[in-house]
C-alpha positions, 0 to 999 in steps of 0.5 A: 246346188252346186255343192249338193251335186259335188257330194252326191257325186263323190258319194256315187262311186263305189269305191268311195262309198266303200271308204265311207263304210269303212270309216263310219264302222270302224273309225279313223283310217289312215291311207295305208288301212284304204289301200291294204282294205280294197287293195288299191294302189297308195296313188288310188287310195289317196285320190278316193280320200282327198276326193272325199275330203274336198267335198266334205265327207271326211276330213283329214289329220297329220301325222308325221308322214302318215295322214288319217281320215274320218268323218267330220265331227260337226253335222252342220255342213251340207256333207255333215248333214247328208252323212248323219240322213244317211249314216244308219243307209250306208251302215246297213250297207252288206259288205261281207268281203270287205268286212273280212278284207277289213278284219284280215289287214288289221290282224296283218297291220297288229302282226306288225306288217309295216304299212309300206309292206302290204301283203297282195290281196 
């Protein structure tokens, strides 16, 4: 019980809930895509994704200095299991601004802009 608490609960936070939008639309995001995305500090950023990470809902990869999240590929834990029940309810999620947030930091990231030198939103 005790773990379906801790999952609901990093799944109520706004910002969270954002970071699983992002990711189930678009794929692997490393902490610089969140923080360019939302516009939230490196420090904020990465504790809205290990928060995620500890409770399951992504798992993490390094590389080299930078670490890229996604969502875990097997659906046979109990955070796999309520991200497939609610995958197509977060996808339909209307998030336009964040959509268009989202598009404008790769076409930045594409330009070449480092992920240490972000644009202020």
């Amino acid at each position: 019980m005790r773990t379906f608490a801790e999952i609901f609960k990093a799944m109520g936070d706004e910002t969270r809930l954002t970071i699983l939008l992002l990711i189930l639309r678009h794929g692997e995001m490393c902490v610089c895509d969140v923080e360019g995305v939302l516009g939230v500090s490196q420090s904020k950023a990465s504790r809205h994704l290990r928060y995620l990470r500890n409770a399951g809902l992504l798992m993490d990869r390094r590389e080299g200095i930078w670490v890229y999240y996604n969502i875990p590929v097997k659906t046979d834990s109990d955070a796999g299991r309520i991200i497939a029940a609610n995958k197509k309810l977060i996808l339909s999620m209307d998030n336009a601004e964040t959509e268009q947030k989202y598009q404008n930091w790769m076409s930045r990231k594409q330009a070449g802009e480092s992920c240490g030198l972000q644009l202020k939103q």
